[in-house]
TORZA-152902 format. One record per residue (C-alpha): x, y, z; residue in one letter. Coordinates in steps of 0.05 Angstrom, whole numbers, plus 5000, padded with zeros to 4 digits. Layout:
XYZa ...
***
This chain:
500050005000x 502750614987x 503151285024x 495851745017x 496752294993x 491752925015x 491853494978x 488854165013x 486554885016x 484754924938x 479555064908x 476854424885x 472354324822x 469353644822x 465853504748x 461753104790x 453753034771x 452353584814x 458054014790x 459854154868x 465054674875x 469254774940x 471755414953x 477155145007x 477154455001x 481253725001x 481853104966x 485452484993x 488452004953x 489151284974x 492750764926x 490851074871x 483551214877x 480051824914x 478751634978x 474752325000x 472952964978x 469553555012x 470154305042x 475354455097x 481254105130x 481253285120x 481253005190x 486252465220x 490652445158x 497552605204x 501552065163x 498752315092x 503052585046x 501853385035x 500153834984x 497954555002x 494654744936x 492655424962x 492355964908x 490855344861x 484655024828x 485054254850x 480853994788x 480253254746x 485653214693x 483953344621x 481452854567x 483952934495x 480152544448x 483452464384x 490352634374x 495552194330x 502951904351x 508152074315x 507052864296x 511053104351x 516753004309x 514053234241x 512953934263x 514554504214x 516054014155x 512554214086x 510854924058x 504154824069x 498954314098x 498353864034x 506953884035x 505953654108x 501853154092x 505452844043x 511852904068x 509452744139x 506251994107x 512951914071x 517551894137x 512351504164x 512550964121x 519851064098x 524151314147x 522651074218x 524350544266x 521650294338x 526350814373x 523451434333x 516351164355x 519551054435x 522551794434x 516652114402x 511951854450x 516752034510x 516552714475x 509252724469x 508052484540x 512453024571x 508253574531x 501553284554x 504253274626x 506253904622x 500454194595x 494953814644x 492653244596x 492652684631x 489352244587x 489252244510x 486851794445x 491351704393x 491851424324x 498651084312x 500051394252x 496752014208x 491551954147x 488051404130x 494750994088x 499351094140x 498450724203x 504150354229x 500849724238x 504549184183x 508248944251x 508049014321x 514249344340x 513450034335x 506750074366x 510649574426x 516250174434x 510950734433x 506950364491x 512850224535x 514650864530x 508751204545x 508250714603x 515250924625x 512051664624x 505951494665x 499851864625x 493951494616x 492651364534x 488851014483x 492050824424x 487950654360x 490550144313x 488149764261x 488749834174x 490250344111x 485050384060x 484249664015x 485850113957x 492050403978x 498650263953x 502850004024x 510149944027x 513050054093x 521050044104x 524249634156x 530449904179x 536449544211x 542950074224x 543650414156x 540549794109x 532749724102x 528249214072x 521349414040x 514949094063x 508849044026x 502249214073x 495748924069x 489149074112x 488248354136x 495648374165x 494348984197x 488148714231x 491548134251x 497648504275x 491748984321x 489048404344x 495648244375x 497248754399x 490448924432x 491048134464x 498648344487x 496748924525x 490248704556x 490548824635x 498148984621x 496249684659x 490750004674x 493950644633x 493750314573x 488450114524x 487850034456x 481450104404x 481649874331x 481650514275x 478450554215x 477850964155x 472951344144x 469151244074x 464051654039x 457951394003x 461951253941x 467350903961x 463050434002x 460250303937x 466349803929x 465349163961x 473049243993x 471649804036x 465849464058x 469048824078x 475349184114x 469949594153x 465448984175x 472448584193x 474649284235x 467749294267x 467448604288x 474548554321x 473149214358x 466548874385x 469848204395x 475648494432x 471148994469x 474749644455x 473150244410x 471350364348x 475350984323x 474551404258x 478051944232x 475352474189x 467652404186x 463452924142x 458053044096x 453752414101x 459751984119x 456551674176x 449551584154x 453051184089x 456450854136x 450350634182x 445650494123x 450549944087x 453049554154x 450349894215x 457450034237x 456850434304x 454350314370x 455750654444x 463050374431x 464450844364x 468651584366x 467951964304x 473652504304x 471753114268x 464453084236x 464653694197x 459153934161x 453753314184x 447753224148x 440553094184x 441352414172x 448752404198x 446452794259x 440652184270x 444751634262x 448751944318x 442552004362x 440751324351x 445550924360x 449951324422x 456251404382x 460951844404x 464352494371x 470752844374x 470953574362x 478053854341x 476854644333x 484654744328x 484554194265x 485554384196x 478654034177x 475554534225x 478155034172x 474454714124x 468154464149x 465754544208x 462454094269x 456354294295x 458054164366x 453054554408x 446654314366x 449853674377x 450053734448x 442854024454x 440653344429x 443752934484x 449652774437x 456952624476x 461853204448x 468853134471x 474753504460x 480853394417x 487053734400x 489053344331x 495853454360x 501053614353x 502853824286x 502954154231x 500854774270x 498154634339x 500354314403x 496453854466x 494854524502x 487754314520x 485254994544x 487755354473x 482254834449x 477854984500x 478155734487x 478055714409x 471755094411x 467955814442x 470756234393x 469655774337x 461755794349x 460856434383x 463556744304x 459656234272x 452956364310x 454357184322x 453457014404x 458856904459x 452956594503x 454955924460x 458155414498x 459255684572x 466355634610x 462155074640x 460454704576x 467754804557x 470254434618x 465753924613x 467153664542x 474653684559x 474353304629x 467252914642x 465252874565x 471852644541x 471252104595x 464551874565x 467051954498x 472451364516x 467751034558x 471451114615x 467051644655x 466551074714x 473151134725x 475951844708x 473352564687x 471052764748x 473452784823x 469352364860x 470451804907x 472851144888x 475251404817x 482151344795x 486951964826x 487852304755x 488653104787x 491153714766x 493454284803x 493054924771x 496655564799x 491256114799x 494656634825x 497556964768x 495957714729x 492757364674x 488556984716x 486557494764x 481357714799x 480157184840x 473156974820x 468156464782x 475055964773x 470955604720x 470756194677x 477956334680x 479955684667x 476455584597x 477456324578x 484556514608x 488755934627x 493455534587x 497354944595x 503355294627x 499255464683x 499054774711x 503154644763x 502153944791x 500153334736x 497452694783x 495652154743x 492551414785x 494951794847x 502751784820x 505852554816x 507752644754x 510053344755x 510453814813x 512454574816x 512654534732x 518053984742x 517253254710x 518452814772x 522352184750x 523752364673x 529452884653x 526753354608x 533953494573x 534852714554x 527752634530x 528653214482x 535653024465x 532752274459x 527552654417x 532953044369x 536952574354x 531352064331x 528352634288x 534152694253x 536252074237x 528852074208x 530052624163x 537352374132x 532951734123x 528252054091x 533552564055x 529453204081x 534953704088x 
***
């Protein structure tokens, strides 16, 4: 058993179904689960260990929804966002090996930490031709690594498209051998992988991806097939069902030909939805991931509030972190209310409380996780931030809820907890140094690039 660990004298936001909010308040943490939660001092706790969080909101840790591995390390590459594309799916597929997916993710982990995310979905790879999935090792180094760091993630794996044309290098020192992908040995290779990590840690899941096809393309019997074969491994292995890049009567094609969702399905983006898109949602309880920071959210956009009027779960994601955004989970929060407020002409759209919500609570629901994490309640899992409140930008000291979602940003967190284990105290990783992650980071990225022969 280890040590409890009480923090006190915040101000504590719970999340909780009655949104209670304690002006000066505690929460003790025993082996990894709250243990209590209330107003004023915790009583006979002498041997706890102590946190005075005074001039701090105590509050659950954030919940990013769809982000992908592998773009901390493609950041400022291309001339533009097609370039990046391209040229991102080309070192992908070309130029990386288990390490650069081991340092990225230590990179990646040390961002989140830093900037209050505690838990976050990922696709292991970018696009819908590019996931690293012909063999297991890469996805094995990102995992332990991200174990190593101690965030809580979900990482979606699963196939390209039937039709595209897969060939992966495989590198050993400075010689490589090319391997031709398929679908079907990228399912098989997820299915492994989501056997090899099941009750490995309760940190780590994993949920099968899928591409996302329109009405034509599901025309052909292949895309079909791959989806059906995606759908029932997700539901046979009982983890998520993750999409990236639904729009424009994507979903409703989706649900008319094989009834592909259920509670168990996240749909990142969902720009421009038709009716029928927005009633398949309804009905069958999937899920959605809003990105406003994403570069579809440029050119579509989802309607998130109407969504949420109709009992819809809306979560948060940051599409992070590249070509032009990072894991900063209240930038999202504050441009998600700009986003609508321009669209609909009124800043009464989405409330600092609605904002909070779909990043903590929502984003727990969205992962269907929200009985163990989003909130701060007794018996869930000790996944806390500390945010330091006292600051100019954050100041007068009133309604903390507004100033989070409008004011803060991640470098105002100053304590990441994640299952009760301190992850970063005072702004400082504890247990990780920052200098070798990023120089672990470097050097991976450029051995990448000479691989790749990016200058």
């Amino acid at each position: 058993m280890t040590k409890a660990l009480l923090i006190e004298n915040g101000v504590v936001i719970t999340m909780d179904a009655d949104r209670r909010l304690f002006e000066r308040g505690h929460v003790l943490v025993e082996d990894g689960r709250i243990t209590a939660i209330g107003a004023g001092a915790a009583d006979g706790m002498a041997d706890a260990e102590r946190i005075n969080a005074a001039g701090m909101v105590i509050m659950p840790g954030l919940i990013d929804t769809h982000a992908h591995a592998g773009h901390m390390l493609t950041k400022g590459l291309g001339g533009d966002s097609d370039d990046w594309m391209t040229t991102t799916g080309r070192i992908y597929a070309e130029a990386t090996d288990p390490e650069f997916w081991a340092a990225e993710a230590a990179l990646s982990a040390a961002e989140r930490i830093q900037c209050g995310t505690t838990t976050a979905a990922l696709l292991f790879g970018g696009g819908p031709d590019i996931m690293r999935t012909e063999a297991p090792e890469a996805a094995e180094a990102h995992l332990a690594a991200i174990l190593a760091m101690g965030v809580r993630e979900v990482l979606a794996v699963g196939p390209n498209r039937p039709s595209a044309a897969s060939v992966y290098r495989t590198w050993r020192a400075e010689a490589h051998d090319d391997v031709a992908v398929s679908p079907d040995v990228q399912l098989d290779v997820s299915a492994g992988l989501i056997d090899a990590w099941a009750g490995r840690s309760d940190r780590i899941q994993l949920a099968v991806s899928l591409p996302v096809f329109n009405a034509a393309e599901l025309e052909d019997g292949a895309a079909i097939d791959l989806s059906k074969k995606a759908q029932r491994l997700a539901r046979e292995k009982g983890v998520l069902l993750v999409q990236d890049g639904h729009r424009d009567g994507s979903i409703s094609a989706a649900d008319e030909k094989m009834a592909l969702f259920d509670g168990r399905s996240l749909l990142a983006h969902c720009v421009d939805l038709t009716e029928a898109d927005r009633a398949v949602l309804k009905r069958t309880g999937a899920k959605v991931a809003h990105n406003p920071s994403a570069l579809m959210s440029v050119s579509g956009r989802c309607p998130a509030p109407e969504l949420r009027a109709e009992g819809i779960t809306v979560s948060l994601g940051t599409d992070a972190a590249a070509p032009d955004r990072s894991f900063d989970m209240f930038r999202n929060m504050f441009q998600a209310h700009r986003y609508h407020a321009r669209h609909f002409r009124d800043d009464t759209v989405l409330p600092p409380s609605e904002l909070l919500e779909m990043a903590t609570i929502e984003g727990a629901r969205a992962l269907s996780m929200e009985s163990e994490i989003g909130s701060l309640e007794v018996g869930k899992r000790a996944d806390i931030l500390l945010v330091n409140m006292r600051q100019p930008h954050l100041w007068p000291p009133v309604d903390p809820v507004q100033r989070l979602a409008r004011f803060a940003n991640g470098a105002d967190v100053d304590t990441t907890i994640v299952g009760g284990r301190i992850l970063m105290r005072g702004r400082k990783l504890v247990g990780q140094d920052e200098d070798a992650i990023l120089d672990r980071a470097e050097k991976a990225f450029r051995l990448a690039m000479r691989r790749a022969g990016i200058a």
